[in-house]
Structures are given as C-alpha cells and as structure tokens.
C-alpha positions, 0 to 999 in steps of 0.5 A: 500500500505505500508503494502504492502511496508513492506512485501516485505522490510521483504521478500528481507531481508529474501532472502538476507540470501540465499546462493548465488547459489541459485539466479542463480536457474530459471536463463536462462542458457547460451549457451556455444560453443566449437567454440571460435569464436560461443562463443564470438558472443553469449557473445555479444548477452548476454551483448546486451540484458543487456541494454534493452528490445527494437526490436533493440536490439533483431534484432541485438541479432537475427544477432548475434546468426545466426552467432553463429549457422553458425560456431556450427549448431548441438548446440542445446542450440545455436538454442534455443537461436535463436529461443528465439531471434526471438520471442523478437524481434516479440514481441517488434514490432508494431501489430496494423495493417494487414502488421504489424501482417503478418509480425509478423507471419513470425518472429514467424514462424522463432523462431518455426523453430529454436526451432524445429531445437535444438529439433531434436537435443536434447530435451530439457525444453528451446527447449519445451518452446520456440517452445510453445511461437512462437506457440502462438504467431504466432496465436494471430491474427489468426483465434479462429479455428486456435486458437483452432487447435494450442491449443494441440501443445502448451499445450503439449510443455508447459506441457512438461515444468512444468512436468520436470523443472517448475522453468525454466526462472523463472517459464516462463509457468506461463507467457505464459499461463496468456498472452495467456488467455489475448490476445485470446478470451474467446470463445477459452479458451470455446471451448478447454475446458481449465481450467482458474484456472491452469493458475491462479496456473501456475503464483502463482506457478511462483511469489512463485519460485522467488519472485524477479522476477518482471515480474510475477507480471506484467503478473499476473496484465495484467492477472487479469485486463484483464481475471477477471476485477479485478483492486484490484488485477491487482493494487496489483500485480503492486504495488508489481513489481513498490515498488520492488528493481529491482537489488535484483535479479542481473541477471534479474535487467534488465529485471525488470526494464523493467518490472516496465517502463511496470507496470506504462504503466498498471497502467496508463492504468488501472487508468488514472493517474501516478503511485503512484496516483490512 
C-alpha cells in the first residue's frame, strides 16, 4: 500500500507540470444560453451540484434546468443537461423495493426523453451518452429479455461515444459499461454475446485519460469485486481513489470526494472493517 502511496505522490507531481488547459480536457462542458435569464438558472444548477452528490440536490438541479429549457427549448446542450439531471437524481434514490424501482423507471424514462429531445436537435457525444445511461438504467430491474432487447440501443449510443470523443466526462463509457456488467446478470452479458474484456479496456482506457479522476477507480473496484471476485484488485483500485488528493483535479474535487465517502462504503463492504484496516 505505500508503494502504492508513492506512485501516485510521483504521478500528481508529474501532472502538476501540465499546462493548465489541459485539466479542463474530459471536463463536462457547460451549457451556455443566449437567454440571460436560461443562463443564470443553469449557473445555479452548476454551483448546486458543487456541494454534493445527494437526490436533493439533483431534484432541485432537475427544477432548475426545466426552467432553463422553458425560456431556450431548441438548446440542445440545455436538454442534455436535463436529461443528465434526471438520471442523478434516479440514481441517488432508494431501489430496494417494487414502488421504489417503478418509480425509478419513470425518472429514467424522463432523462431518455430529454436526451432524445437535444438529439433531434443536434447530435451530439453528451446527447449519445446520456440517452445510453437512462437506457440502462431504466432496465436494471427489468426483465434479462428486456435486458437483452435494450442491449443494441445502448451499445450503439455508447459506441457512438468512444468512436468520436472517448475522453468525454472523463472517459464516462468506461463507467457505464463496468456498472452495467455489475448490476445485470451474467446470463445477459451470455446471451448478447458481449465481450467482458472491452469493458475491462473501456475503464483502463478511462483511469489512463485522467488519472485524477477518482471515480474510475471506484467503478473499476465495484467492477472487479463484483464481475471477477477479485478483492486484490477491487482493494487496489480503492486504495488508489481513498490515498488520492481529491482537489488535484479542481473541477471534479467534488465529485471525488464523493467518490472516496463511496470507496470506504466498498471497502467496508468488501472487508468488514474501516478503511485503512483490512
């Protein structure tokens, strides 16, 4: 583990030297409105979703950028935003029983209508990506036919992604493709045929793009313990994200420090104990 400490010290200081552009590359881009008033909520939303990562605060965001979309409805970067909003906010609830679940369905089903709503307006990576993640997730606890039949739809909108800017949200593919094979049965990734070892490349490929972006090493974890029941690998990948300094990717220190409060839960889950202990 402190080799592993030392590796990354090493890697940080190296990343350090890069020009100052080059963090912002794999950034979620803003969306930007010549309505001032569409502006202003969408800066509201943004500085919101700084604070955490709560259904809360994604349901406020969802308010937020709804409104946006009233005052500029052909911005297709707007609807992408929506649609990104409402898959946060179904992903940050509770799923443990069939109310919670159908109820799931439905904000996905929101977040799949906005993607294709910026779609028919200008196809875009985010419009791709986003339409790809509702998709899943809205047949996580559907049916393995259901799962079967959705595969081709979220595949092709995936690809669409990794063909034309892989590095998008910090090489999000990776992540969707290593919780997808988390979450669905074995049996689906059987019966669509999908090879486990494209999404072993996708979430390399991701940690490779941005190092610092530490929830690709958390979905890597969750991926590896779950898929392969690998908990070296699974624990490696923790101690990666848990050792890391949340703020050396300034735009996404949020979002790794949440991914570190969800590398301990793992590491409990996966160990018994608290992290550091094993």
């Amino acid at each position: 583990m402190k080799r592993n400490r030392i590796a990354w010290t090493a890697l940080l200081g190296i990343l350090t030297l890069l020009p100052a552009a080059a963090a912002l590359a794999g950034a979620l881009p803003k969306p930007v409105s010549k309505n001032a008033e569409a502006q202003k909520l969408v800066d509201q939303a943004w500085a919101l979703e700084k604070q955490d990562s709560t259904a809360a605060i994604y349901k406020q965001c969802v308010g937020l950028a709804e409104q946006a979309v009233k005052l500029d409805p052909q911005n297709d970067m707007l609807l992408v935003d929506l649609s990104r909003y409402w898959w946060n906010y179904g992903d940050n609830l509770p799923k443990a029983t069939k109310e919670q679940q159908a109820q799931l369905e439905e904000i996905y089903a929101k977040g799949i209508a906005e993607a294709e709503k910026s779609l028919a307006i200008k196809e875009t990576v985010p419009g791709h990506y986003w339409l790809a993640v509702n998709k899943a997730s809205s047949l996580e606890f559907s049916s393995i036919f259901s799962q079967v039949a959705g595969f081709p739809t979220i595949y092709s909108h995936s690809d669409y992604v990794t063909t034309n800017e892989p590095d998008y949200y910090y090489g999000a593919p990776g992540r969707l493709w290593s919780e997808i094979l988390t979450r669905v049965p074995k049996v689906v990734v059987k019966m669509v045929g999908w090879d486990v070892n494209e999404a072993v490349g996708l979430i390399n490929d991701a940690i490779k793009l941005e190092p610092r972006y530490l929830d690709n090493y958390v979905y890597k974890a969750r991926f590896y313990w779950v898929y392969f029941v690998d908990k070296d690998e699974a624990l490696k990948n923790l101690e990666l994200a848990l050792s890391a300094d949340p703020s050396a990717l300034p735009e996404a220190a949020t979002a790794n420090r949440v991914a570190q409060r969800d590398a301990k839960e793992l590491w409990k889950k996966i160990t018994g104990k608290d992290y550091p202990s094993k």
